[in-house]
C-alpha positions, 0 to 999 in steps of 0.5 A: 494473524500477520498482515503485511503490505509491500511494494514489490516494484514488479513481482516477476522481478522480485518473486524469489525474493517475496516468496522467501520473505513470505516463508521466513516471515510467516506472513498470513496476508501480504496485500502487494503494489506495483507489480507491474504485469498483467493478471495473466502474467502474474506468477500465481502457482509459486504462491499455490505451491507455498500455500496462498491463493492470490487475486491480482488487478494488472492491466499492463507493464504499470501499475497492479496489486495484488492480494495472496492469503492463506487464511481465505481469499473470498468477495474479490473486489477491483476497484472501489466506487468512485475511483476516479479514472486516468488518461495520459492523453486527449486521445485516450479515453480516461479509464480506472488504472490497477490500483486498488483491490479488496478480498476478504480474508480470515473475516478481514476486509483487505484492500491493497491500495497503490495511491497516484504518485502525484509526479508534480505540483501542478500536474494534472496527475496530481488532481488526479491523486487528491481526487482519488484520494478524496474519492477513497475517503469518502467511500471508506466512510460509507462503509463504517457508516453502514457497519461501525465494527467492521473489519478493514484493512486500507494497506499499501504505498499511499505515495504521502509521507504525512509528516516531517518526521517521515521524511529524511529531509524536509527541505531536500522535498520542499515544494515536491509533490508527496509532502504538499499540505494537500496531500498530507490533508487528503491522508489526515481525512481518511484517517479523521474518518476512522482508520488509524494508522497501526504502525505508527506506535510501534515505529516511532520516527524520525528516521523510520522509513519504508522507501529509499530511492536506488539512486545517490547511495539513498539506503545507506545514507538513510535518505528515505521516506515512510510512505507504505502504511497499514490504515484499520477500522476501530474495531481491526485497530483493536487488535494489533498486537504488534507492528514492524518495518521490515528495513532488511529487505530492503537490503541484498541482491536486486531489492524492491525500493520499498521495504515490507510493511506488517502487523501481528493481530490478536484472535478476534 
């Protein structure tokens, strides 16, 4: 079974693109972030047609993650418990934005997860983002707790490059949001409470990233950051077999600024 993350900075935008990778790739599951839309705006009989059913959360042009499965798409969940709510002003009443989603999917419990960017130290966005991220922490917990060997998959853009080695330039991002000690604790925590990165031993860096901004030649210039991570429970973590940054999408006509994130897993 191949499970796959990806960012794909508005699936309306980047559908031929995602649709041709899922063919080629050969890809069971591909948990998506940022696609931008609605549910009703959501292009869900193109993946019919390649053979997956799809649950997606969008509210608006913001935002939205999506799930496509050809091994089952079953329990569809919005949200996790606790999910701390966001306004952007004092007028508008805080709400749970379109950032998490949980389906199972071939017996593997998948959430796609897009974690708050943060946007500055200081900002209250940024309270925001650790306080999701505690908030995601501890319910994952509660889950291992009640089941030790389930299956969970925590993939998707975590906005947190956990290490220097995930990023081009440790003094470029100094003071920044995605690198603070904060943020970097709030991700060591919930791998702490059981879910290990699975991609890591596979993608040693430095140099190895998942996202290269559009702007100052950053791609070829290899000025990026790893960001997007697929996260497993013990017993999922168990059966990776393999793992892969998949660094060429990010090249061509019109890419996301995030390149496809996978794992292959042996039979349970």
């Amino acid at each position: 079974m191949r499970l796959a993350t990806w960012n794909v900075n508005s699936i309306r935008t980047r559908l031929d693109r995602v649709l041709d990778w899922l063919h080629r790739a050969e890809v069971d599951v591909l948990a998506m972030q940022e696609t931008k839309c609605a549910d009703d705006q959501f292009p869900t009989l193109p993946f019919f047609e390649l053979g997956y059913e799809v649950a997606h959360c969008g509210f608006n042009q913001w935002n939205g993650v999506a799930i496509a499965s050809r091994v089952g798409l079953d329990d569809i969940e919005v949200g996790f418990d606790g999910q701390p709510s966001w306004s952007s002003t004092p007028d508008i009443a805080a709400a749970a934005e379109a950032r998490a989603l949980a389906a199972t999917c071939g017996g593997i419990r998948v959430w796609s997860l897009y974690v708050p960017n943060g946007r500055a130290l200081g900002d209250p966005h940024y309270t925001y983002k650790l306080n999701w991220l505690a908030a995601l922490r501890d319910t994952a917990a509660g889950w291992l707790r009640d089941d030790p060997s389930a299956q969970i998959a925590l993939v998707g853009d975590w906005n947190i490059a956990p290490t220097d080695d995930d990023v081009w330039s440790v003094d470029y991002y100094r003071g920044c949001t995605h690198v603070s000690e904060p943020e970097r604790k709030a991700f060591n925590a919930i791998v702490d409470a059981q879910f290990a990165d699975v991609v890591r031993p596979f993608t040693p860096g430095p140099g190895v990233y998942t996202y290269w901004d559009y702007t100052q030649l950053a791609f070829p210039k290899g000025r990026g950051m790893r960001i997007d991570f697929i996260l497993a429970s013990p017993a999922l973590a168990a059966r990776v077999a393999g793992a892969q940054i998949v660094r060429d999408e990010r090249k061509g006509k019109a890419p996301s600024d995030h390149a496809p994130v996978l794992v292959d897993l042996r039979r349970d």
